[in-house]
C-alpha positions in Angstrom: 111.4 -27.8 166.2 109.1 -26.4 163.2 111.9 -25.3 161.2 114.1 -28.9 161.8 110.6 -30.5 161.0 110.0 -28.6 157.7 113.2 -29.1 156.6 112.5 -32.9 156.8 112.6 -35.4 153.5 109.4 -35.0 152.1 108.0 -31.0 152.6 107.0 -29.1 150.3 108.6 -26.3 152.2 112.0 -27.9 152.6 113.8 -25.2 150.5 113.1 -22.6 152.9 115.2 -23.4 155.5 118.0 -24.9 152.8 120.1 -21.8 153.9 119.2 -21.5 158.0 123.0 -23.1 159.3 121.6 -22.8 163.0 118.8 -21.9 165.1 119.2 -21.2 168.8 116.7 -20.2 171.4 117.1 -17.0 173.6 114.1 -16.9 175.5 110.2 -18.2 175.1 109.7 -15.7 173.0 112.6 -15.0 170.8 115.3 -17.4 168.6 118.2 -16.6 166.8 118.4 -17.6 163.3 122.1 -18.1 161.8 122.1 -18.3 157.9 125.2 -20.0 155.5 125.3 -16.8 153.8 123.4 -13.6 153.2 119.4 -14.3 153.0 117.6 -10.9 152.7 114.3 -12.5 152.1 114.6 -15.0 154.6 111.5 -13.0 155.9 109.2 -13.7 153.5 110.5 -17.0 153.6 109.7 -17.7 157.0 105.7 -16.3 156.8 104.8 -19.1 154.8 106.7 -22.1 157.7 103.9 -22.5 159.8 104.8 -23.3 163.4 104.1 -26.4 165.4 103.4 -28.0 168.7 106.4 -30.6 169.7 104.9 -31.9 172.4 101.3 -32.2 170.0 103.5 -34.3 167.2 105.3 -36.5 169.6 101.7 -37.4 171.0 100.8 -38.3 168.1 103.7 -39.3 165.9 103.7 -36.8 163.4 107.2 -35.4 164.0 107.8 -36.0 160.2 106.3 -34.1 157.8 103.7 -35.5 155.4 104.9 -36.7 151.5 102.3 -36.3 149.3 104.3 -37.5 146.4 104.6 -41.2 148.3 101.0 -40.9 149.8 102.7 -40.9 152.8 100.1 -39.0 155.9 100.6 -38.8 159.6 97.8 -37.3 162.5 98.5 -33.9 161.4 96.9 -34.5 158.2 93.4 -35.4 160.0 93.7 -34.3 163.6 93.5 -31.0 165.5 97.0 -28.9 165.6 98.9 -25.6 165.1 98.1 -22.1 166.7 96.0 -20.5 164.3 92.7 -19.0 164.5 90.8 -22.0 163.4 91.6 -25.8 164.2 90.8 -29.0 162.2 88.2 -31.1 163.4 87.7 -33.5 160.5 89.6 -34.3 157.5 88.1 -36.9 154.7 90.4 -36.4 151.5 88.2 -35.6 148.7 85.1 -35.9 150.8 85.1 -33.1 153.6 87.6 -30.9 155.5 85.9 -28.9 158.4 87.6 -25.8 160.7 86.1 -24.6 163.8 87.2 -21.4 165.5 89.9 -21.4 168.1 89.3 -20.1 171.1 92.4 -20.1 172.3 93.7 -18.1 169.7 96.6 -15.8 170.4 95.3 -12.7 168.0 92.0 -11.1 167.0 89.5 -13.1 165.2 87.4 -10.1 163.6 84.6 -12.3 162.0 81.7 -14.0 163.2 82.3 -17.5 161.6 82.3 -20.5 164.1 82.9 -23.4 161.1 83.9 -23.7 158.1 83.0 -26.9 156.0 85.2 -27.4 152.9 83.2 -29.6 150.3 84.9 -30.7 146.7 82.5 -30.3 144.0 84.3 -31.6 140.6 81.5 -30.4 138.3 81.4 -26.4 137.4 77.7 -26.4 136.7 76.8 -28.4 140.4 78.8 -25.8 142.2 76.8 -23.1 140.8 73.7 -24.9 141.1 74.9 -25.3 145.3 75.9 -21.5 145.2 72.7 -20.3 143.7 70.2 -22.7 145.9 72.1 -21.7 149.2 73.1 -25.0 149.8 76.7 -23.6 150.1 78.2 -20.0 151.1 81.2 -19.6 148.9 82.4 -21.3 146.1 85.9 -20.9 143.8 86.8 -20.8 141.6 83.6 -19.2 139.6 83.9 -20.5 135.6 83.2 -17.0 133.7 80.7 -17.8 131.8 78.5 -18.2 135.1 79.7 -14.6 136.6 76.9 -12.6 134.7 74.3 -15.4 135.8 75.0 -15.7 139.3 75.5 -11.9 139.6 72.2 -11.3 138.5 71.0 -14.1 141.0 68.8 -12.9 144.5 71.2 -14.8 146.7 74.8 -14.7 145.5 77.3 -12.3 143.9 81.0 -12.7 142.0 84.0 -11.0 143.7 86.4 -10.7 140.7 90.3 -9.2 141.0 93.1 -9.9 139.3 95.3 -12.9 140.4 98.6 -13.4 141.0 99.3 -16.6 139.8 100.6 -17.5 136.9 98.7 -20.9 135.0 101.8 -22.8 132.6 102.3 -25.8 131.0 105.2 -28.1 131.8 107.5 -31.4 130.1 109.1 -33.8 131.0 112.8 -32.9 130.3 114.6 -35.9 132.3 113.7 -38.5 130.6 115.7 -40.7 127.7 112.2 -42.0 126.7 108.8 -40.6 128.1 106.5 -42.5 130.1 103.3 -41.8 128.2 103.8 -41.1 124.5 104.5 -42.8 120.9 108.0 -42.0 120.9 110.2 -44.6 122.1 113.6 -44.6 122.5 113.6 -40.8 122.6 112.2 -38.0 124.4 111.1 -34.8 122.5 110.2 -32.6 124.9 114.5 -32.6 125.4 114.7 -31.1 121.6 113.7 -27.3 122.2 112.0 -27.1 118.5 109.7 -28.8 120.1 109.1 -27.7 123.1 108.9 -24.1 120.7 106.6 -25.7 118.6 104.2 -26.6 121.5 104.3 -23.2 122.7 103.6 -21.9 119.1 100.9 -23.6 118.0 98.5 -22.8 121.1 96.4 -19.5 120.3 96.6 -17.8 123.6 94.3 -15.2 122.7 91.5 -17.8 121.6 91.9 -19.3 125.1 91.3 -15.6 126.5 88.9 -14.8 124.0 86.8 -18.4 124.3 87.5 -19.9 127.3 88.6 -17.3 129.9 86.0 -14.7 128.2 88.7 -11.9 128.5 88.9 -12.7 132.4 92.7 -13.7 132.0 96.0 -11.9 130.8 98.2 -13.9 128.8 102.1 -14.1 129.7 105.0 -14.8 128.8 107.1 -15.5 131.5 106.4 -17.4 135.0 106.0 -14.6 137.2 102.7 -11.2 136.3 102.5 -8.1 137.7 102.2 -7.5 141.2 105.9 -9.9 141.4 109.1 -8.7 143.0 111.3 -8.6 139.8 108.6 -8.9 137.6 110.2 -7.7 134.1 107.1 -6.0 132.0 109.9 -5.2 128.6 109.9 -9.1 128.5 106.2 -9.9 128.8 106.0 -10.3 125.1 104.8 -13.5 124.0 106.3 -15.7 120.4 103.9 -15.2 117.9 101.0 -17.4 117.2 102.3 -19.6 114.2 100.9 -22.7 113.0 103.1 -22.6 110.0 106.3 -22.3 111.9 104.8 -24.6 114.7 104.6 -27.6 112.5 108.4 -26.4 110.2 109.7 -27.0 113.9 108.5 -30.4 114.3 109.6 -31.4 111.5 112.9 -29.9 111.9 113.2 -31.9 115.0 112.6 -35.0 113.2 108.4 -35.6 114.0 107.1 -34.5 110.7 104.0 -36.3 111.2 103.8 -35.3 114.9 103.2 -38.0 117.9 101.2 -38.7 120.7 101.7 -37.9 124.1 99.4 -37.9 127.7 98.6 -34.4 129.1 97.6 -34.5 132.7 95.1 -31.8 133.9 93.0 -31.1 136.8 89.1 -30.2 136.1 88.3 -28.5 139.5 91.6 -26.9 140.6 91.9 -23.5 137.9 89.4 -21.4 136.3 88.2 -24.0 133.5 91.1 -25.7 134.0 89.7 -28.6 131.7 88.5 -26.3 129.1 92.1 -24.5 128.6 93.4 -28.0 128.3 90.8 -29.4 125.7 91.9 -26.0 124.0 95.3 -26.5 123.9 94.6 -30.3 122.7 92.7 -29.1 119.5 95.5 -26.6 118.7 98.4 -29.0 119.2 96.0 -31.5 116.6 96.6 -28.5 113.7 100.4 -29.5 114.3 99.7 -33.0 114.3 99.9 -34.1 117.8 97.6 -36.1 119.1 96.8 -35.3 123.3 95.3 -38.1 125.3 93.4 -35.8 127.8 93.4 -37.4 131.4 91.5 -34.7 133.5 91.0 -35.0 136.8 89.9 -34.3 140.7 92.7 -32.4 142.4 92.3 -34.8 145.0 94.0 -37.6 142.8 96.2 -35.2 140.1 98.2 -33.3 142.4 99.7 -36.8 144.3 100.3 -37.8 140.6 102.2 -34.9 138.8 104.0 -34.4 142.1 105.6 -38.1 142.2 106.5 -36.4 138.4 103.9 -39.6 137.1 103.3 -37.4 134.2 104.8 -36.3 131.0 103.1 -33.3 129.9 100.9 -31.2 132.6 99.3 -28.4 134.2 99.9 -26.2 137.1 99.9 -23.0 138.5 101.9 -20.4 140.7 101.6 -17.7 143.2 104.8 -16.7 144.8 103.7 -17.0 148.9 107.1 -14.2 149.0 105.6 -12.1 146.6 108.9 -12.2 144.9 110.2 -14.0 141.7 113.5 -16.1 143.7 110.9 -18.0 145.0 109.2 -18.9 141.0 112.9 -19.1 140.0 113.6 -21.7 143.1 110.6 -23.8 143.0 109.6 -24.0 139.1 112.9 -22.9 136.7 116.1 -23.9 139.3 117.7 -27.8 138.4 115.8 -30.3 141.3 117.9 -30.9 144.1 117.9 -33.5 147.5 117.6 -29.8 149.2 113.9 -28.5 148.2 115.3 -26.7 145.3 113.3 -27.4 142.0 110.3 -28.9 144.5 107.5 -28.1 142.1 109.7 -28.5 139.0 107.9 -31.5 138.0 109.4 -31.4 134.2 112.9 -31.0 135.7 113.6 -28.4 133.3 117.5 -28.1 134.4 120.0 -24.9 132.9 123.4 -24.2 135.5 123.4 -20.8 134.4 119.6 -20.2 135.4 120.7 -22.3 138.5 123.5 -20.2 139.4 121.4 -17.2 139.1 119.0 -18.5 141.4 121.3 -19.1 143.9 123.1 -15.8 144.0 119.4 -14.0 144.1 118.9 -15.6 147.3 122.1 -14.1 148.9 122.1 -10.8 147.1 121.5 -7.5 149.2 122.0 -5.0 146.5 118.3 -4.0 145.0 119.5 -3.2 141.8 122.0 -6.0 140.8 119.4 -8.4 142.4 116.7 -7.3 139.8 119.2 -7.4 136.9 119.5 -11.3 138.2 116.2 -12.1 138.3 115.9 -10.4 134.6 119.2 -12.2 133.6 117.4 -15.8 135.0 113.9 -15.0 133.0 116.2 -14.5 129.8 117.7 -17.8 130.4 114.2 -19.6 130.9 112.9 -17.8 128.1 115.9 -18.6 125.6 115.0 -22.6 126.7 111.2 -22.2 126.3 111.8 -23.8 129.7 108.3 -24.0 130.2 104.7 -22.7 128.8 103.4 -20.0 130.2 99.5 -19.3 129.7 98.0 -16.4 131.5 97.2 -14.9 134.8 94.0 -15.9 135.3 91.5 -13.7 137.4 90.4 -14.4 141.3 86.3 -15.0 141.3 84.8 -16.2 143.9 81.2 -16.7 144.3 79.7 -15.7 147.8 75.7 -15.7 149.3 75.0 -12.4 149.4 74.9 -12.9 153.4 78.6 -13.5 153.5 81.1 -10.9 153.6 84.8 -11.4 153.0 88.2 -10.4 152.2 89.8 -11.0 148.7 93.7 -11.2 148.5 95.6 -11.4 145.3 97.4 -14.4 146.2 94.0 -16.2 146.2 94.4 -16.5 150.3 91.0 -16.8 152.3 91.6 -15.9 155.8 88.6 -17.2 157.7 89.3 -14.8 160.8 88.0 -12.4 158.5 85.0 -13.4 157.3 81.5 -12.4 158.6 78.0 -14.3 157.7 74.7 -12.5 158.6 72.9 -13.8 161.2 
């Protein structure tokens, strides 16, 4: 039932099970799963496809997944469900989520936690101020230039790691004529100069120096370290050009520039906002004016997802820990299947999308990885997209909390303990 429900129109997980052909049970305990093909990460695939109660989503007609793109919800967005070690009691989007423990719970919950209250706070300095005054336990992300302050605080601390996840910039590539931009008649982001002078003109190392203060590492490609596939030889970013930024625009016919919307969330990324009202001021230097709309993620992420958006923000953690799944869900053309599912620029190359598909089947190590670098090659040659930087995990705690820190940003509640 959870993997015909996940496959449904609609979830964000639907290209997970693109490749099951059948699944039969054996016992209460155990299924078969037949694939179309060879799937060696099918896996790591299925980790991430959480399983549901039938009988729980007939009761409450939530057989269907949600669509966030159409604002479409159903009970299992608000009500009480699944088998994990915490259950939803309360959901009020953008207002309040709230988990109490299960105790019905099939595994070991090894902290002491009984609820946990998620609260959106849009405002960096407000969160702090919550942290510091105890009027909260944990909050993330931490903006760096608070990490030294709050560390040096009597009540709260900054766990910093590195992060998997990769923060990049993406375009509308679909469209004869974008939806929010000067150009008519056209579409520019479809003309690689320019796609090669946006990436140009932005002074990656400014954003690290500036903005991330050195808490970031900046990439070239969609996937860091830590990445199945991950290709360090290629990590090697175009130069920093304003020169040849704005030679490129003009080769592509927009000597004066243009203006164009860029869509950003302000309480999703570490200083999300800030890297965007950086990358705004550089693309002025080339003579593109940015209309900034920054926003809640409570209201951005239904919007770039319905692909409302023309220039935007987002970033990535491969849940596989392997780069098919960033090739699959960012780089591959958008398909009726889940493929391309968070391809929001639509970004389409058949040879990248080839690629992707034969990664998915392929069982040989080495020719797999010589895929995966083949694909990257591909993106790269397109300028696809723009990749930023890894930015780094910090989290601020109360010094009464302890907790686990993953790279892939997870926060496992079973394992947290506060101090009584």
């Amino acid at each position: 039932f959870s993997l015909a429900r996940v496959a449904g129109e609609g979830s964000d997980l639907k290209s997970n099970t693109s490749d099951i052909k059948e699944v039969r049970k054996v016992s209460d305990h155990v299924v078969d799963i037949e694939t179309k093909a060879p799937f060696p990460i099918l896996p790591d695939q299925l980790s991430t496809t959480f399983m549901m109660s039938k009988k729980w989503c007939e009761t409450n007609q939530a057989t269907r997944p949600v669509d966030r793109r159409k604002g479409i919800e159903n009970a299992a967005s608000f009500r009480s469900n699944g088998t994990g070690p915490f259950r939803l009691r309360e959901r009020q989007p953008n207002v309040r989520t709230t988990f109490v423990r299960n105790g019905n719970y099939w595994g070991k919950i090894e902290g002491n936690v009984q609820e946990v209250v998620f609260t959106p706070i849009a405002n960096d300095a407000t969160r702090v101020a919550a942290l510091l005054s105890g009027e909260i336990d944990v909050m993330e992300p931490v903006p760096v230039q608070d990490i030294e302050r709050i560390n040096g605080s009597a009540n709260a601390k900054v766990m910093v790691a590195p992060e998997l996840r990769t923060i990049f910039l993406g375009m509308d590539q679909k469209r004869d004529e974008l939806l929010y931009s000067s150009v008519k008649g056209k579409n520019p982001f479809k003309d690689k100069r320019v796609r090669q002078a946006f990436y140009q003109a932005i002074d990656i190392e400014g954003i690290k120096k500036t903005v991330m203060r050195g808490a970031a590492n900046p990439t070239a490609l969609m996937v860091g370290p830590g990445i199945n596939g991950f290709v360090p030889d290629m990590n090697k970013r175009l130069p920093y050009d304003e020169a040849a930024a704005k030679k490129l625009l003009a080769d592509a016919g927009y000597p004066q520039g243009f203006e164009v919307t860029m869509n950003c969330p302000n309480d999703r990324y570490v200083n999300d906002s800030r890297i965007c009202q950086t990358v705004a001021a550089n693309l002025a230097r080339i003579g593109v004016k940015i209309n900034l709309a920054a926003e809640t993620k409570g209201t951005y992420f239904p919007k770039i997802l319905r692909r409302d958006t023309s220039f935007y923000m987002l970033g990535w953690t491969p849940t596989t820990y392997d780069s098919h799944n960033a090739l699959n869900a960012l780089m591959a053309c958008v398909d009726d299947k889940g493929t391309g599912m968070f391809n929001l620029g639509a970004y389409c190359n058949p040879k990248l999308d080839q690629l992707t598909k034969a990664i998915q089947s392929e069982t040989d190590k080495a020719k797999r990885t010589a895929m995966i670098k083949e694909a990257f090659e591909v993106h790269s040659a397109d300028i696809g997209h723009l990749p930023v930087h890894q930015q780094a995990l910090a989290w601020g705690i109360s010094k009464k909390v302890e907790m686990v820190q993953l790279a892939d940003n997870f926060m496992p509640f079973k394992w947290i303990n506060l101090a009584k």
